[in-house]
C-alpha positions in Angstrom: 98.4 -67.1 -4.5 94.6 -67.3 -3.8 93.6 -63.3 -4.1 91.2 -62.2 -0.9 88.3 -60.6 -1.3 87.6 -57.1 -0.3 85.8 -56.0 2.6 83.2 -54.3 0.3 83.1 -57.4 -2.1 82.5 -59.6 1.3 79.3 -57.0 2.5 77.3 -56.9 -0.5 77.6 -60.6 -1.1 75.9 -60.7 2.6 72.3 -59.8 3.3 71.4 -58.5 6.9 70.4 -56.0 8.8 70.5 -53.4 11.8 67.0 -54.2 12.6 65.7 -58.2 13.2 62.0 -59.1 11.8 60.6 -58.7 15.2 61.5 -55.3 15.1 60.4 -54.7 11.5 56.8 -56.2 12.3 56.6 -54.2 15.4 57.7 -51.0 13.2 55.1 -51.9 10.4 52.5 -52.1 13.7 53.3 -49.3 14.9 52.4 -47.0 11.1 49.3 -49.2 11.1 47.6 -50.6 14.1 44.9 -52.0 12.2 47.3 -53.8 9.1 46.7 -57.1 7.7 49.2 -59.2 8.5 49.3 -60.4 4.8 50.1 -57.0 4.4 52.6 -56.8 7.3 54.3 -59.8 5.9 54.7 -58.6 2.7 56.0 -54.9 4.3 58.8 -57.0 6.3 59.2 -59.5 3.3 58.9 -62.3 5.1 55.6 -64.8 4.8 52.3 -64.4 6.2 53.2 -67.3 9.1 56.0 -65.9 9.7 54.3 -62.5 10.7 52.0 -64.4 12.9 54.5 -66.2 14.8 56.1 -63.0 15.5 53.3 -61.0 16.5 52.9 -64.3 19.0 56.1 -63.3 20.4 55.8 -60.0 20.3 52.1 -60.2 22.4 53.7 -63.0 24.8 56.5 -61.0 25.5 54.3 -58.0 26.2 55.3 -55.6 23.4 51.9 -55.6 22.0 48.1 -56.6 22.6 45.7 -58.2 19.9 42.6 -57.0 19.7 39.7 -58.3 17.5 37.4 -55.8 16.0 34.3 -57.2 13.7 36.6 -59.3 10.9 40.1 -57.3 11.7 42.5 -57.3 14.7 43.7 -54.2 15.9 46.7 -54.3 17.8 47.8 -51.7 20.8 51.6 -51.5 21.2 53.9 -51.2 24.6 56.0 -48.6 24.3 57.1 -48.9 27.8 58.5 -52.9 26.7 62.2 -52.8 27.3 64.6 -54.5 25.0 65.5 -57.8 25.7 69.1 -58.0 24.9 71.4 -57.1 28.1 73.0 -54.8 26.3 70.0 -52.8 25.8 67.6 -53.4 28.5 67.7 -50.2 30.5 65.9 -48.8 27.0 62.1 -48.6 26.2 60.8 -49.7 22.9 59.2 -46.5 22.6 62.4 -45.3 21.6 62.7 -47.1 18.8 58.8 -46.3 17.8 59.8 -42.8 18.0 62.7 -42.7 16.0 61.1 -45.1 13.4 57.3 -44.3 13.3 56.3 -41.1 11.2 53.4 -40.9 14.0 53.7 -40.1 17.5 53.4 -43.3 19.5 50.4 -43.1 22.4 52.3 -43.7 25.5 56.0 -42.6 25.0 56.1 -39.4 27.0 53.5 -41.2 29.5 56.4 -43.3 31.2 
C-alpha cells in the first residue's frame, strides 16, 4: 500500500501565493513611486523584464501612469482601478493599497 502524503507535506512542497506578481509590483509601486524597476524586480523576485511587462499591463489596464522625470520614471497609481476578476470587481484597488502600503495612498478617500 502506497502511503499518501499529508496535507501539510503536499503545501510546503508547493510554492504560491495569495497575491499574483501584478499585485506585488503594484504593492512595491505603491511604497515607492519613484523605484527602479531593477529594484522592483528584485522586491517581487521576479526579473527585471518581467517587472516591465507588468508595469505594461498594469499602465494599459489603467492601474497606474508612467511618468518620466530627468533619467527616472515616476509612476502615479489608480486607486480607484477595480479588480478584474468577477469575483472581485465591485472593489477598488485602493483597498488593497491601503491594507498593504505602510503610506496613505493619494486618492483613496477621494472616490
Amino acid at each position: 500500500m502506497a502511503s499518501m502524503a499529508t496535507t501539510g507535506e503536499r503545501e510546503s512542497t508547493r510554492n504560491w501565493t495569495f497575491l499574483t506578481n501584478h499585485a506585488h509590483v503594484l504593492l512595491a509601486i505603491a511604497r515607492n513611486p519613484t523605484a527602479r524597476l531593477r529594484d522592483v524586480a528584485d522586491e517581487v523576485g521576479v526579473t527585471e523584464r518581467a517587472a516591465q511587462a507588468i508595469v505594461a499591463d498594469l499602465e494599459a489596464g489603467g492601474y497606474l501612469h508612467r511618468t518620466r522625470v530627468g533619467r527616472r520614471n515616476e509612476y502615479t497609481l489608480n486607486p480607484a482601478g477595480r479588480f478584474r476578476h468577477p469575483a472581485e470587481a465591485d472593489r477598488h484597488i485602493g483597498d488593497l493599497l491601503a491594507l498593504f502600503a505602510k503610506e496613505p495612498v493619494a486618492g483613496i478617500a477621494d472616490r
